[in-house]
C-alpha positions in Angstrom: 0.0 0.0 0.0 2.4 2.8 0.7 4.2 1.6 -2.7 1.6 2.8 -4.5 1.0 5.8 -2.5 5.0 6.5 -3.4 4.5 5.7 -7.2 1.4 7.9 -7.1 3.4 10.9 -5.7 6.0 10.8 -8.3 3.8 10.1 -11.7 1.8 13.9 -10.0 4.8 15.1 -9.6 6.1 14.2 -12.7 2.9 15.5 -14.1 3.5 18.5 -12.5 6.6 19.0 -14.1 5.7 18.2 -17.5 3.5 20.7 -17.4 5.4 23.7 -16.5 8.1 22.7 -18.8 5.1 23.2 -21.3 4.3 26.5 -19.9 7.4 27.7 -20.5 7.8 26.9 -23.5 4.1 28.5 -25.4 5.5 31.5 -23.0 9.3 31.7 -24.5 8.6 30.6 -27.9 7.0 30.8 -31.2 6.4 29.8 -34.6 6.6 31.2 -37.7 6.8 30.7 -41.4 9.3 32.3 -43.6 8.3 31.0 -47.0 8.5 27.2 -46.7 10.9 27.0 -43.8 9.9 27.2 -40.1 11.5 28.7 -37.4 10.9 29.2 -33.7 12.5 32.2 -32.2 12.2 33.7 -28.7 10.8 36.6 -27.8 11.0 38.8 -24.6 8.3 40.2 -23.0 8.9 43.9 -22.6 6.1 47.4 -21.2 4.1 49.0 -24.7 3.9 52.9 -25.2 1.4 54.5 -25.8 1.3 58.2 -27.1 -0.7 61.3 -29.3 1.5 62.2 -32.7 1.2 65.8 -33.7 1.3 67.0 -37.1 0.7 70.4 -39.2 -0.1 70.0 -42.6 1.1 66.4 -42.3 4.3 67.2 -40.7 5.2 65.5 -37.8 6.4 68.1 -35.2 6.2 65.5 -31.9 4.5 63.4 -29.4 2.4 64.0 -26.4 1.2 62.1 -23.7 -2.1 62.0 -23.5 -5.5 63.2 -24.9 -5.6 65.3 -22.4 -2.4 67.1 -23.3 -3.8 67.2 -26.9 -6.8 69.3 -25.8 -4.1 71.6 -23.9 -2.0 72.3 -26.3 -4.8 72.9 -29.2 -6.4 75.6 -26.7 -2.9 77.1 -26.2 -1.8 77.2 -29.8 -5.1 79.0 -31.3 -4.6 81.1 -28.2 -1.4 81.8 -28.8 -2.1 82.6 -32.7 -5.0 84.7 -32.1 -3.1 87.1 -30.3 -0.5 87.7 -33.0 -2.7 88.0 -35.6 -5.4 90.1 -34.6 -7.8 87.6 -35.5 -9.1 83.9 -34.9 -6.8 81.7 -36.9 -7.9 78.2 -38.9 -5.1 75.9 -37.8 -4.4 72.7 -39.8 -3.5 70.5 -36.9 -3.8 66.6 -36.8 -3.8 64.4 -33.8 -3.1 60.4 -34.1 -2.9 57.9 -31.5 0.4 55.8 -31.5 2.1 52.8 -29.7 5.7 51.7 -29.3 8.4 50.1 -27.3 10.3 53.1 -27.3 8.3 56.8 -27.5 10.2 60.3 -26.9 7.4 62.8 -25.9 8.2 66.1 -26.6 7.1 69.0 -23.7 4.0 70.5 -24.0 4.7 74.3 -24.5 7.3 73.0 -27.1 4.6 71.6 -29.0 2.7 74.8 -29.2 5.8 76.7 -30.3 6.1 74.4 -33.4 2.5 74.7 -33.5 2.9 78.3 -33.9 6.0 78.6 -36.2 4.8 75.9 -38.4 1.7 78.3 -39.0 3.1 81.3 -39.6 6.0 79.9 -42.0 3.3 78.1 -43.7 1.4 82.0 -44.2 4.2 83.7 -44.8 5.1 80.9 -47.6 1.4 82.3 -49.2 2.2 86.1 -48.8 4.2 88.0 -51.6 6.5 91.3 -51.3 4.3 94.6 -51.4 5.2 97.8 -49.9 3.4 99.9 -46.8 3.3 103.4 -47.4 2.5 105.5 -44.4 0.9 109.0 -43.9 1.4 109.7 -40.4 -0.6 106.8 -38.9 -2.4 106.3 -42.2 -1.3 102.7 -43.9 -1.8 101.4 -47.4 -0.6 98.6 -48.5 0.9 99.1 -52.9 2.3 96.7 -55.2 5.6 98.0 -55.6 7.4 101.8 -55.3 6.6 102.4 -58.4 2.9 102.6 -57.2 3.5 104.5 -54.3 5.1 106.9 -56.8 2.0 107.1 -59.2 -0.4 107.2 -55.8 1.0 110.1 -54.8 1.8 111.7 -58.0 -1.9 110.9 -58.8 -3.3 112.6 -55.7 -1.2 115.7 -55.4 -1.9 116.4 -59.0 -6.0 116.1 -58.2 -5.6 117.8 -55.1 -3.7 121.2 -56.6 -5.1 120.8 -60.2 -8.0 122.9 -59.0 -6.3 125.9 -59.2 -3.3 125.2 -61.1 -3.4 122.8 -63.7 0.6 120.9 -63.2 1.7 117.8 -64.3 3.8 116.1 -60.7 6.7 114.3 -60.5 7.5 112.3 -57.0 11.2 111.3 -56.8 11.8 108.6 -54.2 15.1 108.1 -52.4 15.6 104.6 -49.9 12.5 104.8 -47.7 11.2 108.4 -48.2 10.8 111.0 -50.7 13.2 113.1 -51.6 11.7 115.6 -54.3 8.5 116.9 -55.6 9.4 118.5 -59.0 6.1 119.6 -61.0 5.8 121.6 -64.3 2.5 123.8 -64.9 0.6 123.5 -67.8 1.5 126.3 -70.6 -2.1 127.0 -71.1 -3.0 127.0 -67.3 -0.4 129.3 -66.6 -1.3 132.1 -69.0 -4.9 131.8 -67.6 -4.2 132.0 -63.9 -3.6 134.8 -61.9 -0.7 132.9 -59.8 2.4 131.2 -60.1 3.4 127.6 -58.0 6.3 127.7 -56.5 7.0 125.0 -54.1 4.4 121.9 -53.2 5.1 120.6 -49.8 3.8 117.8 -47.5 2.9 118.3 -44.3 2.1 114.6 -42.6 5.4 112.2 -42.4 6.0 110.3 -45.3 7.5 106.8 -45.3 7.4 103.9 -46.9 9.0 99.7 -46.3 8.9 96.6 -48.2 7.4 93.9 -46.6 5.4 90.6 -47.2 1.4 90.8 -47.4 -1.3 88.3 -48.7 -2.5 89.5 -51.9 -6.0 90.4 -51.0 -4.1 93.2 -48.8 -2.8 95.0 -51.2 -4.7 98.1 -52.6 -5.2 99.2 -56.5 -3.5 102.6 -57.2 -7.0 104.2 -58.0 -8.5 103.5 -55.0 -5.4 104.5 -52.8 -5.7 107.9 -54.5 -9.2 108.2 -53.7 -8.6 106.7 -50.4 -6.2 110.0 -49.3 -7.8 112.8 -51.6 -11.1 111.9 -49.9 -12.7 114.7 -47.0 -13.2 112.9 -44.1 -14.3 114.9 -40.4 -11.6 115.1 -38.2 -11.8 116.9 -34.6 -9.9 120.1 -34.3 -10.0 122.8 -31.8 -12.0 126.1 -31.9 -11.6 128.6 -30.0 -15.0 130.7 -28.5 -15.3 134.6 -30.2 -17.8 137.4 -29.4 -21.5 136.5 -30.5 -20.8 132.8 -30.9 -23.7 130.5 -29.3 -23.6 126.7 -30.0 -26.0 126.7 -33.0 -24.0 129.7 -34.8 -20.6 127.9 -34.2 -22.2 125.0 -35.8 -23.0 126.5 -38.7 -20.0 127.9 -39.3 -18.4 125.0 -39.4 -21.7 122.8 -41.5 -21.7 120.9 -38.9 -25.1 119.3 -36.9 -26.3 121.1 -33.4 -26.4 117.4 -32.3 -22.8 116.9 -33.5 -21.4 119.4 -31.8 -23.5 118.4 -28.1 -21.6 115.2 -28.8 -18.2 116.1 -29.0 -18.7 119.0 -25.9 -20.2 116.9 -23.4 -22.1 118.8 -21.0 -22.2 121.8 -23.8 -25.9 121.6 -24.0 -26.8 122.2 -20.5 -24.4 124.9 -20.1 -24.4 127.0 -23.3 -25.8 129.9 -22.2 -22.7 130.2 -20.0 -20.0 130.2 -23.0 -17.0 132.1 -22.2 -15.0 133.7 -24.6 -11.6 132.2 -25.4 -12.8 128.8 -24.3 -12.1 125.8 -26.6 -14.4 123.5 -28.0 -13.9 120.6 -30.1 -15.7 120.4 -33.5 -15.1 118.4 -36.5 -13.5 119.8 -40.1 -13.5 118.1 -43.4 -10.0 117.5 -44.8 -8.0 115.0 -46.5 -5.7 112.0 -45.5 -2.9 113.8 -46.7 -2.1 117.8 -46.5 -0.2 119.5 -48.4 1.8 122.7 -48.0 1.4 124.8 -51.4 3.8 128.1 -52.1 2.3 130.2 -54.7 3.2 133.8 -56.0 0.1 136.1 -56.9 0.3 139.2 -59.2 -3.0 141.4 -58.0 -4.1 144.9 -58.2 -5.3 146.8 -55.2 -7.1 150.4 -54.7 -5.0 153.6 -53.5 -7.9 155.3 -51.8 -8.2 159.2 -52.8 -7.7 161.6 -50.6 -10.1 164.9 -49.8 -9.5 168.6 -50.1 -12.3 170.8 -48.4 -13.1 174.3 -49.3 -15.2 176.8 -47.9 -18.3 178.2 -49.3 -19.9 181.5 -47.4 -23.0 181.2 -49.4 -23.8 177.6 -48.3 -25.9 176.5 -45.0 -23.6 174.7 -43.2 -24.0 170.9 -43.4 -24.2 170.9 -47.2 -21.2 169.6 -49.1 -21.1 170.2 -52.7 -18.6 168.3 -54.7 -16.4 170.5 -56.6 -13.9 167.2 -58.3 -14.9 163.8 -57.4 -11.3 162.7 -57.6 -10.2 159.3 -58.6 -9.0 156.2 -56.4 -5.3 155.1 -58.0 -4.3 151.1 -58.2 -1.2 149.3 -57.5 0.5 146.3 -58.0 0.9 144.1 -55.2 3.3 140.8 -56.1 2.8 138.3 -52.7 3.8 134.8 -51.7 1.0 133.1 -50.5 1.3 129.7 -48.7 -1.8 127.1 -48.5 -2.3 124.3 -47.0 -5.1 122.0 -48.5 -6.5 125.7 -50.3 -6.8 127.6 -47.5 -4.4 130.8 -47.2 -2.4 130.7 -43.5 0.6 133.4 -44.6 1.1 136.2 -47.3 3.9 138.1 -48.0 3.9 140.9 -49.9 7.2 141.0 -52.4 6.8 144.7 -54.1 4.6 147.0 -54.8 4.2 148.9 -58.0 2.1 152.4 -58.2 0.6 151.5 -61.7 -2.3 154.6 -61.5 -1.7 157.8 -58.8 -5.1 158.6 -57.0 -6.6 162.1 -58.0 -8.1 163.9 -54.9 -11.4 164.9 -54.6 -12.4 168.7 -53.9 -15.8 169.3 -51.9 -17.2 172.4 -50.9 -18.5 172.9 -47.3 -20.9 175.6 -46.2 -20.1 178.5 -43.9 -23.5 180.3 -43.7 -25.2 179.7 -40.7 -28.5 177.7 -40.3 -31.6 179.1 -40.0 -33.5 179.4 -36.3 -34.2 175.6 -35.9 -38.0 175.0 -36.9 -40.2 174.5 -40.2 -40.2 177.2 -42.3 -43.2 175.8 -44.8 -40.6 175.2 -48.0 -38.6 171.8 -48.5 -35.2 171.6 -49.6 -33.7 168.2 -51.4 -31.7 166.3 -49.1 -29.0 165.8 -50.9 -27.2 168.1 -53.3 -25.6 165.9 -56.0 -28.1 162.9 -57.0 -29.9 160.7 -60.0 -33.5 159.7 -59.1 -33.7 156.2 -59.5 -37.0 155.4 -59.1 -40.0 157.8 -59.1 -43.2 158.6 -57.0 -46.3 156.4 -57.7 -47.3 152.9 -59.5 -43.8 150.7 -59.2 -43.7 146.4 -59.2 -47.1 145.9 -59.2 -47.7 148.1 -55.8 -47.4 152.0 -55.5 -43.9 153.5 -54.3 -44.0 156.0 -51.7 -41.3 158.4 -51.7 -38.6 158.8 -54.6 -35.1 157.5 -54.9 -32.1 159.4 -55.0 -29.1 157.8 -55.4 -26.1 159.3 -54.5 -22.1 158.2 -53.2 -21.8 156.4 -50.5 -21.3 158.7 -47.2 -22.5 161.7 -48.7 -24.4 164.3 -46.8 -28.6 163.9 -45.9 -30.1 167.3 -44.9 -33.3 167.9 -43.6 -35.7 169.1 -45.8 -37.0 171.4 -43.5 -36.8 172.4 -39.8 -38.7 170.2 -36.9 -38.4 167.8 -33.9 -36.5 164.4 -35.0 -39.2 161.5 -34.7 -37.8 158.0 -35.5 -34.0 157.5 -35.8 -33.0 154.2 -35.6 -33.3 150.9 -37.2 -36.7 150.7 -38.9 -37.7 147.2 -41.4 -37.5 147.3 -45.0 -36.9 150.8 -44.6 -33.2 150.2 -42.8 -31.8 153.0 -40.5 -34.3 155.5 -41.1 -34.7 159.4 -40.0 -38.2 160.9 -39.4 -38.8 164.5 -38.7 -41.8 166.1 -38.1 -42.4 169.3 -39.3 -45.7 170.5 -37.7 -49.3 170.9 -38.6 -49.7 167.2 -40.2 -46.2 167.3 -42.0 -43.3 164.5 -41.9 -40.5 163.5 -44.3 -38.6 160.3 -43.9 -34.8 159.5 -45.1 -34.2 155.8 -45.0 -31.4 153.3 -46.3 -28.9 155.8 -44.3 -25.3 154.0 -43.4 -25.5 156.4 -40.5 -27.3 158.4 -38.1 -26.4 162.0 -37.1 -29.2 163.2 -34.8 -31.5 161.5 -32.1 -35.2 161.3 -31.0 -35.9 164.4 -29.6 -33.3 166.7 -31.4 -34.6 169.6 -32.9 -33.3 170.5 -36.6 -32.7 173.1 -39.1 -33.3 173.0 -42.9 -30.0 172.1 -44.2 -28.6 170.2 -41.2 -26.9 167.3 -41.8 -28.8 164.4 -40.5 -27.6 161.5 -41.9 -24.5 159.7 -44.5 -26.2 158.5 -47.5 -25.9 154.5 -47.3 -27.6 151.2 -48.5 -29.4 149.4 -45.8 -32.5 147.5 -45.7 -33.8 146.7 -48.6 -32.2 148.6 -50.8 -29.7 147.8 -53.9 -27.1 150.2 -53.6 -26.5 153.9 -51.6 -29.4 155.9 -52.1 -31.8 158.1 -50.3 -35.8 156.7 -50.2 -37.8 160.2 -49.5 -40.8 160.8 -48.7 -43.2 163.9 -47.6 -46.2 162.8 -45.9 -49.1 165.4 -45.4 -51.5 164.5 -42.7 -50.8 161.2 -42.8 -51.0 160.3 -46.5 -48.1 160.2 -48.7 -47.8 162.7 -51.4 -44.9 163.0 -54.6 -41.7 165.0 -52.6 -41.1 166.6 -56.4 -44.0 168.2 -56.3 -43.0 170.4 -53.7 -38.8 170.5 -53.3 -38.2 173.8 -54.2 
């Protein structure tokens, strides 16, 4: 009995052993076929890697870790992007799970800087060489130089061809400009008044080659257009006598509303402007300004002079012109400097006396006036005149006085004596003179350009009342007349002596 408990032990054990030995072997070993032949080779065991492969337009630029990290560094690199450019960028980046025996990962952060160069040597691979030209902070992006020479050519040519018709020529030197030459048109010179002599810029100028996508880069037309175009731009302006918000406004053709805008707090406080105080309002000029030097050839008046004489046998107050004289003219050659049109210096060169004035002679009264108060007879008012228009039917209404027109300045005398009535502004009729005479009389003097004597006053015939002028509604210096006889009107020619 224990024999065969002992044999049993060792065919398990044996058993046992066989089997491992098995194990070991389907663990160590294994077969394979290499055409007909068969061969059993061992293999170790050994850990598997696993990993995320990144790639940019199907370049390999690493590995990360995990999916995790591929989320990160995504995030981060259109992060990263979007802040250089300006805007969101479209990034061609591939993820792709991989396994090995042997992976290098490559850091995070460097993956987003491959990321990020790959991207922008891939865009700058797409952009082509263009040139920026800049007008202060003002950028356009041209072809070449030889269209930022015909863009400003082109626009300083429309900009000054308005009053002098020149062909320009823009010389360019490195990364500025280093000469404007232009030549004026023969014809447009014989029919201006002025001559060009310098053309100037006033913004900074400068210009760099650089590399831009195509769709950047701007035709030469609409460049042009782009700078000669008005555009509003806020400038200071400084508060003067009279000015309220709606006048300043319209002054400058700008909006009420547009000027409450750029003044806050103007609109609630407008009635306490202070003179001298700036306010902001907006002007329409150009992207680019130019400086224009232009000599002008131009004649100007000499003003005559006046000799008096005395004439005994005249009421005082009535001037007679003896010679009416003659203004004289000179030539004045100036140097006037623009800037986008608008005159900001002149300075006069010569002068030439071309015609010398002649001076006018006028006669003044000596003899006293008589005792103030009517005296039943009616002078004219003036002493030199042309009646323009008479007493009666006139335009379709009926006129109600006659016009005497006369130089501007010259003396008004009353008709007759009596107590002044109206002096003063007075409608249609402008600054207007009324005396009254007595028993139901009155003459009026309107369109006067000034007044002599006051409500109240008491006159003589002959007195000077009033400088002959052209106020209201008139159409040049005259004197409207009229005599008015207890309260109707009545023709003043019927009774001037």
């Amino acid at each position: 009995m224990k024999h065969k408990k002992r044999h049993f032990d060792l065919t398990y054990k044996l058993l046992i052993l066989i089997g491992g030995l098995f194990l070991v072997v389907t663990l160590f070993n294994v077969a394979f076929k290499d055409n007909d032949k068969t061969a059993i080779t061992p293999v170790v065991m050994t850990d598997i890697m696993i990993g995320v492969e990144v790639s940019y337009n199907d370049t390999v630029l690493g590995v990360i870790n995990t999916k995790t990290d591929q989320t990160y560094v995504l995030e981060e690199a259109f992060s990263s992007l979007s802040l250089q450019l300006g805007y969101s960028a479209d990034i061609n980046v591939t993820f792709k799970e991989v396994t090995s025996e042997n992976l290098t990962y490559t850091d995070n952060e460097e993956i987003i800087s491959k990321i990020t160069d790959s991207y922008m040597d891939y865009q700058s691979s797409l952009k082509q060489e263009a040139v920026k030209l800049s007008i202060d902070d003002m950028e356009l992006i041209l072809s070449s130089r030889d269209d930022v020479k015909v863009v400003l050519e082109k626009a300083l040519e429309q900009m000054i061809n308005s009053t002098h018709p020149v062909d320009v020529e823009v010389k360019l030197a490195n990364n500025e400009i280093e000469e404007i030459q232009f030549t004026e048109d023969e014809l447009g010179v014989k029919n201006c008044e002025t001559e060009l002599c310098s053309i100037n810029m006033i913004e900074e100028i400068n210009f760099e080659n650089m590399l831009v996508f195509e769709s950047e880069i701007q035709e030469v037309d609409d460049a042009v257009d782009f700078i000669t175009k008005l555009k509003d731009k806020p400038v200071s302006y400084e508060v003067v006598s009279g000015d309220v918000p709606s006048t300043i406004a319209e002054k400058n053709n700008m909006r009420l509303s547009s000027l409450y805008d750029l003044n806050p707090g103007l609109e609630d406080n407008e009635t306490s402007l202070q003179i001298g105080e700036d306010l902001i309002i907006t002007v329409a000029e150009p992207e680019m300004s130019i400086e224009v030097v232009e000599r002008i050839v131009y004649d100007v008046a000499i003003p005559k002079s006046y000799t008096y004489t005395s004439d005994p046998n005249e009421y005082m107050g009535t001037n007679e012109t003896i010679n009416y004289g003659a203004d004289g003219v000179k030539e004045i050659t100036a140097t006037i400097t623009k800037i986008n049109g608008i005159e900001i210096d002149r300075v006069v060169e010569s002068e030439v006396v071309v015609k010398e004035p002649i001076s006018a002679v006028i006669s003044k009264g000596l003899k006293a006036l008589p005792s103030k108060g009517a005296t039943g007879t009616f002078i004219s008012p003036l002493t030199e005149y042309n009646i323009t228009s008479y007493f009666g039917p006139r335009w379709n209404a009926s006129h109600r006085g006659i016009d005497m027109a006369a130089n501007y300045g010259s003396s008004v005398r009353a008709s007759d004596g009596g107590v002044v009535t109206i002096s003063g502004w007075h409608s249609s009729y402008g600054y207007l003179v009324e005396i009254d005479h007595g028993n139901g009389i009155r003459t009026r003097y309107a369109h006067n350009s000034k007044l002599l004597v006051s409500v109240g006053d008491y006159v003589s015939q002959y007195q000077e009342i009033a400088k002959v002028g052209s106020t209201g509604n008139s159409t040049g210096p005259h004197v409207h007349f009229e005599i008015i006889i207890n309260g109707s009107v009545v023709n003043p020619l019927d009774y001037i002596q």
